[in-house]
Rosetta silent file (secondary structure, phi, psi, omega in degrees, C-alpha in Angstrom):
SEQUENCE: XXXXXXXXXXXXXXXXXXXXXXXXXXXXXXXXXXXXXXXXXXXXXXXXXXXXXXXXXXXXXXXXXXXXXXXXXXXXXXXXXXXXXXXXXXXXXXXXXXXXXXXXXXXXXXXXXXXXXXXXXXXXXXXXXXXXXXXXXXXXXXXXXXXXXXXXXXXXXXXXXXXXXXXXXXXXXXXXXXXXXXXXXXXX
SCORE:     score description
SCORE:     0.000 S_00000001
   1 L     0.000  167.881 -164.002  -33.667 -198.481  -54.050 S_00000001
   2 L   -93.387  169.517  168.581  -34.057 -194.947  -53.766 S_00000001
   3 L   -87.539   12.276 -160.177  -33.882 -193.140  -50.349 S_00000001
   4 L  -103.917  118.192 -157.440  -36.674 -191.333  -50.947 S_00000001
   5 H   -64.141  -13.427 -152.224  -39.936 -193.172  -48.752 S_00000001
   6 H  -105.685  -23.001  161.672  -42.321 -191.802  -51.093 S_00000001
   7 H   -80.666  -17.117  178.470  -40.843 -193.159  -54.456 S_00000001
   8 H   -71.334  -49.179 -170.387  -40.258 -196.559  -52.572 S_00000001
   9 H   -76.623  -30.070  159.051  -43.634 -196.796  -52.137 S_00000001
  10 H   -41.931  -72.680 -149.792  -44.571 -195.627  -55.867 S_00000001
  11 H   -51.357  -17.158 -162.322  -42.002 -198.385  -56.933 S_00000001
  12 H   -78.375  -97.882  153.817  -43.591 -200.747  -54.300 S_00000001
  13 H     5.909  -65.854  163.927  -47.054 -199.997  -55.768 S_00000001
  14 H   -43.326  -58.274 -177.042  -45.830 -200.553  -59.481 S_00000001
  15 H   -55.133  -68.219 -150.221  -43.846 -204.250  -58.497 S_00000001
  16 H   -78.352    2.292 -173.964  -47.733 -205.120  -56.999 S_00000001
  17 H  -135.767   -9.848  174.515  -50.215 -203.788  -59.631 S_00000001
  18 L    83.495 -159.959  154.791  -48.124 -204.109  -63.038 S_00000001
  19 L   -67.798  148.690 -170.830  -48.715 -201.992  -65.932 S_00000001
  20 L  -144.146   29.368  149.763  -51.648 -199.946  -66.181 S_00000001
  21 L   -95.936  152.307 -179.848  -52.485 -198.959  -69.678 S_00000001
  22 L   -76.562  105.672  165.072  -55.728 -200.510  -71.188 S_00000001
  23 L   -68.459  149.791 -156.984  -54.303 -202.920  -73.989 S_00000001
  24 L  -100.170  -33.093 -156.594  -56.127 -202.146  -77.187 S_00000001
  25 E  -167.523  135.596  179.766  -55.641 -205.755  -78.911 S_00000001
  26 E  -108.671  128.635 -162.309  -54.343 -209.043  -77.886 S_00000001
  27 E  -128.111 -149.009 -143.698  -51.822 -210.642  -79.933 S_00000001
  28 E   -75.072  161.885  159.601  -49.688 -213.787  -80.521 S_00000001
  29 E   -69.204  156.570 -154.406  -47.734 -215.026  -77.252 S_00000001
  30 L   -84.336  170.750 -166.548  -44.087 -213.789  -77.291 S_00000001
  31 L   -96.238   10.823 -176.864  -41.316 -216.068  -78.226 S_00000001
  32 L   -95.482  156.743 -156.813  -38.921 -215.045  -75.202 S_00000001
  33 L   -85.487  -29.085 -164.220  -37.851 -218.331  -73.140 S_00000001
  34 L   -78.237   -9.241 -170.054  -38.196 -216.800  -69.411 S_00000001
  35 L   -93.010   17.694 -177.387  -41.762 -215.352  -70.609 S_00000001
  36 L   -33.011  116.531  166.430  -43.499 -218.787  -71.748 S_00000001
  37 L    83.596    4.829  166.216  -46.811 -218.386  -72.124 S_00000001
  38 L   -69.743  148.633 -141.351  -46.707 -214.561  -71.588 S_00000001
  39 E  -146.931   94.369 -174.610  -49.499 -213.111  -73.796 S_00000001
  40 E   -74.455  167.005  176.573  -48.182 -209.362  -75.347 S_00000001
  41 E  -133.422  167.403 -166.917  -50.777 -206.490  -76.060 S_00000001
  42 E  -130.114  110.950 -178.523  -50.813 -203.693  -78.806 S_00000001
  43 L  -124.264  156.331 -164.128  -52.292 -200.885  -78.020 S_00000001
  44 L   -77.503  -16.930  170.144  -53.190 -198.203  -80.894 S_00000001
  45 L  -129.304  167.209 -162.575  -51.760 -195.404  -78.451 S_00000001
  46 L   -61.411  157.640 -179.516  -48.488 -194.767  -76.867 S_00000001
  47 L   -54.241  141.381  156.302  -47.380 -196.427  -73.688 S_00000001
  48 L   -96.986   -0.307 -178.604  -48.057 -194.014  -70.235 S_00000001
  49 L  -108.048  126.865  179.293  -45.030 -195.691  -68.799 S_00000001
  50 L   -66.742  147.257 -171.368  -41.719 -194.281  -69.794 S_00000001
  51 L   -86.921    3.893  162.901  -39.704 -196.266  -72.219 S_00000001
  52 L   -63.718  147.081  164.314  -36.072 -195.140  -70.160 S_00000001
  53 L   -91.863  156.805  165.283  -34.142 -197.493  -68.810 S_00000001
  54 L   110.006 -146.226  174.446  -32.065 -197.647  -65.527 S_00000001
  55 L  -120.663   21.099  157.801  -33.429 -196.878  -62.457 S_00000001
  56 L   -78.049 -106.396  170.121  -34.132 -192.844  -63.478 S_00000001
  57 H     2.054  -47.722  145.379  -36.731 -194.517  -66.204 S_00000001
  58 H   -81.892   -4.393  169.878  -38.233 -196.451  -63.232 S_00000001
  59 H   -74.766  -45.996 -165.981  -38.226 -193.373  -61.226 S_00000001
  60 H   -83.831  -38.198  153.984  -40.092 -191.596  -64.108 S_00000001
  61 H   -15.832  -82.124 -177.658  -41.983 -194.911  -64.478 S_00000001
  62 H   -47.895  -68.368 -150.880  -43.266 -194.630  -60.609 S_00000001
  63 H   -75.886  -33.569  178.597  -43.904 -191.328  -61.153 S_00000001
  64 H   -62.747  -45.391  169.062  -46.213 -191.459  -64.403 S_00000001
  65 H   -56.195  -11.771  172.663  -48.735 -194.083  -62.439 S_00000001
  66 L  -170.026  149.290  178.488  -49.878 -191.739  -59.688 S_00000001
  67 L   -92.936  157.048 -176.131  -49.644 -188.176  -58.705 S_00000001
  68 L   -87.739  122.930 -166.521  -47.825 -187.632  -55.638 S_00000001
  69 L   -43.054  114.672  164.881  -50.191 -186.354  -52.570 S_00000001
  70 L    74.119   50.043  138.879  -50.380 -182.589  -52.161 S_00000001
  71 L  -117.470  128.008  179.532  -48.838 -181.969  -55.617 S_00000001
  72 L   -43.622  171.126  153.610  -51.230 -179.862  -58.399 S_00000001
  73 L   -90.464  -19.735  165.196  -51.930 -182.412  -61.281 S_00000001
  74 H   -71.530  -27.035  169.494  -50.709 -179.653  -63.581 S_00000001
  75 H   -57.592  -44.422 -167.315  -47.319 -179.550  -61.943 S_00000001
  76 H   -64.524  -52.850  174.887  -47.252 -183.526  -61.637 S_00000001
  77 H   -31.426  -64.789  178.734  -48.090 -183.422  -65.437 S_00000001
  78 H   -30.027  -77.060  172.878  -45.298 -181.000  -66.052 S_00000001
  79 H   -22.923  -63.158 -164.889  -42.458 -183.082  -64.157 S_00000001
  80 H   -59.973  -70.780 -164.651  -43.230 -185.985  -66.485 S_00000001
  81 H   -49.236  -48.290  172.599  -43.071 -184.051  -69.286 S_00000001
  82 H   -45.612  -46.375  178.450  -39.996 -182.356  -68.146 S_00000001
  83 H   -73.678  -37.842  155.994  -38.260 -185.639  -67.071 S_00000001
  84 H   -42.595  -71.259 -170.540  -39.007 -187.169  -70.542 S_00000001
  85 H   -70.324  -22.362  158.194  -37.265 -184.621  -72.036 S_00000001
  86 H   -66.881  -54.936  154.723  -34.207 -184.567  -69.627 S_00000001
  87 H   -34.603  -14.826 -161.007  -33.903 -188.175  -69.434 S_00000001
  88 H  -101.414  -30.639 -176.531  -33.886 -188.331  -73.299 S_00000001
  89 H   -98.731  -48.448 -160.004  -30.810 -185.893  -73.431 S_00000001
  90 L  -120.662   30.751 -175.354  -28.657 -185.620  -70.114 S_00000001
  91 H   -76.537  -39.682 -158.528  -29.695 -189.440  -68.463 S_00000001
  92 H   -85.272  -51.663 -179.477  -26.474 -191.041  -69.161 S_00000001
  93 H   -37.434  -43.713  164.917  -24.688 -188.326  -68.047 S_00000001
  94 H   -55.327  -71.166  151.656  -26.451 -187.725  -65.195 S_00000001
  95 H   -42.922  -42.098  174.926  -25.885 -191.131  -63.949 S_00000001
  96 L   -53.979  -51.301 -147.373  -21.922 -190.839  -65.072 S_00000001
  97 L  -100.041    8.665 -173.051  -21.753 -187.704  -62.507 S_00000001
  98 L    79.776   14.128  162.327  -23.306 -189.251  -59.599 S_00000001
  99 L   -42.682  156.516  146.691  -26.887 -188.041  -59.827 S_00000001
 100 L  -117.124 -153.602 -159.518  -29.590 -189.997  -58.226 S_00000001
 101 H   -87.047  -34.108 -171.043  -33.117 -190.648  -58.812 S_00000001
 102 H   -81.149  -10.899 -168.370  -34.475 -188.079  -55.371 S_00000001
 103 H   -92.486  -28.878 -167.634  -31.665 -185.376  -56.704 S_00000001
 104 H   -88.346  -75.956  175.184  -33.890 -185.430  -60.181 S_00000001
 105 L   -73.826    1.653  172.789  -37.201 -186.421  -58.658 S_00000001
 106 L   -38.958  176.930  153.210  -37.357 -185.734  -55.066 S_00000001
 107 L  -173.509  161.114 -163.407  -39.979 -184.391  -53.016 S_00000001
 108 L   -63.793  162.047  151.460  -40.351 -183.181  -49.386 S_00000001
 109 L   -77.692  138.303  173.794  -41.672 -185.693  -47.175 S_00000001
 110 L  -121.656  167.280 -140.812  -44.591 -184.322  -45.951 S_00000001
 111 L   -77.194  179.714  175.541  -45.437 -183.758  -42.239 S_00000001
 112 L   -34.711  -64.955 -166.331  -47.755 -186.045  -40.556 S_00000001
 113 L  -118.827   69.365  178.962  -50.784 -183.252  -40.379 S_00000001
 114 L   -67.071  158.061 -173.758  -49.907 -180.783  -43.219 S_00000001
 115 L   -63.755  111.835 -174.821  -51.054 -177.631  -42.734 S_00000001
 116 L   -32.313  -27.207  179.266  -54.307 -176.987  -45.549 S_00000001
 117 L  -102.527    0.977  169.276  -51.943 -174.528  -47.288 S_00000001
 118 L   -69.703  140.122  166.438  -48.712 -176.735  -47.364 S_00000001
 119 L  -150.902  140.910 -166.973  -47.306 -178.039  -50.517 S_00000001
 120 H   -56.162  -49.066  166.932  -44.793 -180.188  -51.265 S_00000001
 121 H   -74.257    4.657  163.531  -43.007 -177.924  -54.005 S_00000001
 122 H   -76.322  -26.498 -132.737  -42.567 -175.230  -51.547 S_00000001
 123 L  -111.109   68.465  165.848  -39.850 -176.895  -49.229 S_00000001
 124 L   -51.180  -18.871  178.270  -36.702 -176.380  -52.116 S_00000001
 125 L   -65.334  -43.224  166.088  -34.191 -178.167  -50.103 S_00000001
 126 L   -86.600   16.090  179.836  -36.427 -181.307  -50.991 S_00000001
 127 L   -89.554  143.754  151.834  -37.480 -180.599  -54.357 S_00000001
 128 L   -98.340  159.632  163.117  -35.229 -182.360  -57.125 S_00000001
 129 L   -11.971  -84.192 -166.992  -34.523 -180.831  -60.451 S_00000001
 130 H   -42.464  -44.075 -179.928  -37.201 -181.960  -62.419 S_00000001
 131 H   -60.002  -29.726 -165.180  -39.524 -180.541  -60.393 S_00000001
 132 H   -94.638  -23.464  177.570  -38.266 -176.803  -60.561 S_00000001
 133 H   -76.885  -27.922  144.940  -37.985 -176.791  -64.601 S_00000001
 134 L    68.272   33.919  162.793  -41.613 -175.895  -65.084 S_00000001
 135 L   101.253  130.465  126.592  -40.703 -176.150  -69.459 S_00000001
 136 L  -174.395  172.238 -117.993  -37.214 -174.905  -69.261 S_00000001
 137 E  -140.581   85.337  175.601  -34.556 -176.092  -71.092 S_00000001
 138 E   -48.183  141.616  167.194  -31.205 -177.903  -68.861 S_00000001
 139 E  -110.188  -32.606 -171.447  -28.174 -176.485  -71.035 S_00000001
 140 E  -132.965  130.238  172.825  -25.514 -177.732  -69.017 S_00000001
 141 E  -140.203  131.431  153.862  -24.983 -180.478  -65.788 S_00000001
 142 L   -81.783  150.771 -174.224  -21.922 -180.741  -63.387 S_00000001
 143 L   -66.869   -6.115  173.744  -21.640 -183.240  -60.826 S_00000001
 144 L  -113.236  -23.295 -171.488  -22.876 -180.630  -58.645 S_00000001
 145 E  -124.618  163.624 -173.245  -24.605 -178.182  -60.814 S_00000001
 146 E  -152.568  138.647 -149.302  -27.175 -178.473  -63.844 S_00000001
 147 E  -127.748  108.756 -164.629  -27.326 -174.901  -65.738 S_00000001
 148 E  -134.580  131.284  177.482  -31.270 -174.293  -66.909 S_00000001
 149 E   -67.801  132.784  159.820  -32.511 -171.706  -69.660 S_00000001
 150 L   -75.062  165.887  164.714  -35.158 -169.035  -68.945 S_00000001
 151 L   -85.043  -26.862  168.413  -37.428 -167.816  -71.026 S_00000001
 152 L   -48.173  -37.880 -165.619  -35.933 -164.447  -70.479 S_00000001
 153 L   115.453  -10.533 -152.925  -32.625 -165.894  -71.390 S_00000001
 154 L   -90.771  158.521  173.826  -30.954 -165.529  -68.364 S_00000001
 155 E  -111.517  120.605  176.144  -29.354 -169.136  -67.167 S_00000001
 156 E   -96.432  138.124 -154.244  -30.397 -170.102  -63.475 S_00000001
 157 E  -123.203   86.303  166.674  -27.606 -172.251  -61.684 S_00000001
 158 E   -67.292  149.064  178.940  -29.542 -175.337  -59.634 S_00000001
 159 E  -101.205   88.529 -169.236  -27.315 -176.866  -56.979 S_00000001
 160 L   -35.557  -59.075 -150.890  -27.540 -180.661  -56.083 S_00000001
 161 L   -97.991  -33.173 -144.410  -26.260 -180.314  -52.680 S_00000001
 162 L  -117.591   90.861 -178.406  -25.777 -176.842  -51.350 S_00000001
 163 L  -117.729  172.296 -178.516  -29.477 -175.198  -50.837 S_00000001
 164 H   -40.825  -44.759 -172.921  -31.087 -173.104  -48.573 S_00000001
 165 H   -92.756   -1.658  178.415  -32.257 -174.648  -45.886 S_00000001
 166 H  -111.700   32.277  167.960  -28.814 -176.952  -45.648 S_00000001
 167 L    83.033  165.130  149.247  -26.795 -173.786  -44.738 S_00000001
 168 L   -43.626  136.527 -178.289  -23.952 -172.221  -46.327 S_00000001
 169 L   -49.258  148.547 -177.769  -22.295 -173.717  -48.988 S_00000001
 170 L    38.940   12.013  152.750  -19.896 -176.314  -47.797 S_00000001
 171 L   -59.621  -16.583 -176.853  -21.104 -175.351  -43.826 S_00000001
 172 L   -95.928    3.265 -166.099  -21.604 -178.843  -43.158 S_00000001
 173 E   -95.934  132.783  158.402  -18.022 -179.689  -44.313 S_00000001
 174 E  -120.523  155.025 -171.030  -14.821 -179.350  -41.555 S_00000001
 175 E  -132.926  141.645 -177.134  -11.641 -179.062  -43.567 S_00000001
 176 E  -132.850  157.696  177.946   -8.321 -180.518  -41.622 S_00000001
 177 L    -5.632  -44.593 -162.610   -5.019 -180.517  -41.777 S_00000001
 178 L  -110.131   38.280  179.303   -4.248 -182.593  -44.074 S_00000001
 179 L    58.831   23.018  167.773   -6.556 -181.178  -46.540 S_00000001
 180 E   -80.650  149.420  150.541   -9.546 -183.403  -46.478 S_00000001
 181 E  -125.338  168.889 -155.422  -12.663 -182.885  -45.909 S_00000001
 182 E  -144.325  140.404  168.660  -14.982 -184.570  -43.599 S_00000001
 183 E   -71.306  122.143 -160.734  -18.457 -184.198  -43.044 S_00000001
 184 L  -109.478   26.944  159.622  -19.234 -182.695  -39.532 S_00000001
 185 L   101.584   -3.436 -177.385  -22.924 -183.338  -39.345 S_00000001
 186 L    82.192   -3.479  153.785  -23.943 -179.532  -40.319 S_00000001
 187 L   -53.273  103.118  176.773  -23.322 -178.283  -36.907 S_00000001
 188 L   -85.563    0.000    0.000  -22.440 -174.938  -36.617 S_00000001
């Protein structure tokens, strides 16, 4: 499960309420043995639930069923679109390099009593990727880095791990003798 409380509870939400497109047409029951008696539907327009697999495709899943509180709906639109099109090209990859679902799809936790002018996409140390491509293009992803086209042209270099508000790069790191490094809690 992810670590992120606010996608647990999407995915929570999802397990208890099912699918939630309007089937169009009811058709024969399906012929798979664990579904007996399951009763498929057809619907004349595409699915609102992404067709990825794994658990970034239930992440995107989670996310297409509800917008997340104190996010515009054109930004939540956006994300989807954006994670569709990342997911269709860098997903395997992604997974491969040690991505998770909150480094693509995070979002701040927000405080108890936000503030009327708080938003969730302000706080970058808790935004994932997806959120920040606003239509932009990934060209390149490193297990640490994911390389995203401007419209200017210019390439912008996001950073899984080493953002603003978590210090200097590698500050949270002690390096010892024997050339390891060990996390020292971000104490400075």
């Amino acid at each position: 499960m992810s670590a992120n409380p606010y996608l647990e509870k999407l995915h929570a939400l999802k397990a208890k309420k099912g699918h939630r497109s309007s089937p169009s047409k009811l058709t024969k029951p399906t012929e798979v043995p664990e579904r007996e008696g399951f009763v498929g539907f057809v619907s004349d327009q595409s699915s609102p639930i992404s067709d990825f697999g794994g658990a970034f495709g239930r992440t995107l899943a989670a996310l297409e069923s509800r917008n997340p509180d104190l996010v515009p709906p054109a930004r939540w639109q956006q994300a989807i679109d954006d994670g569709r099109v990342f997911l269709a090209k860098w997903s395997r990859q992604a997974e491969a390099l040690g991505w998770t679902a909150s480094d693509l799809f995070g979002l701040h936790k927000p405080p108890a009593k936000p503030h009327p002018s708080y938003s969730r996409l302000s706080r970058y140390d808790g935004t994932g990727l997806i959120w920040l491509l606003e239509g932009r293009k990934v060209l390149a992803l490193t297990a640490e880095t994911a390389a995203v086209h401007n419209t200017s042209g210019s390439i912008t270099t996001y950073r899984r791990r080493a953002k603003p508000a978590l210090g200097p790069a590698g500050a949270h790191e002690a390096h010892f003798e024997d050339g390891l490094r060990r996390n020292d809690g971000g104490d400075l």
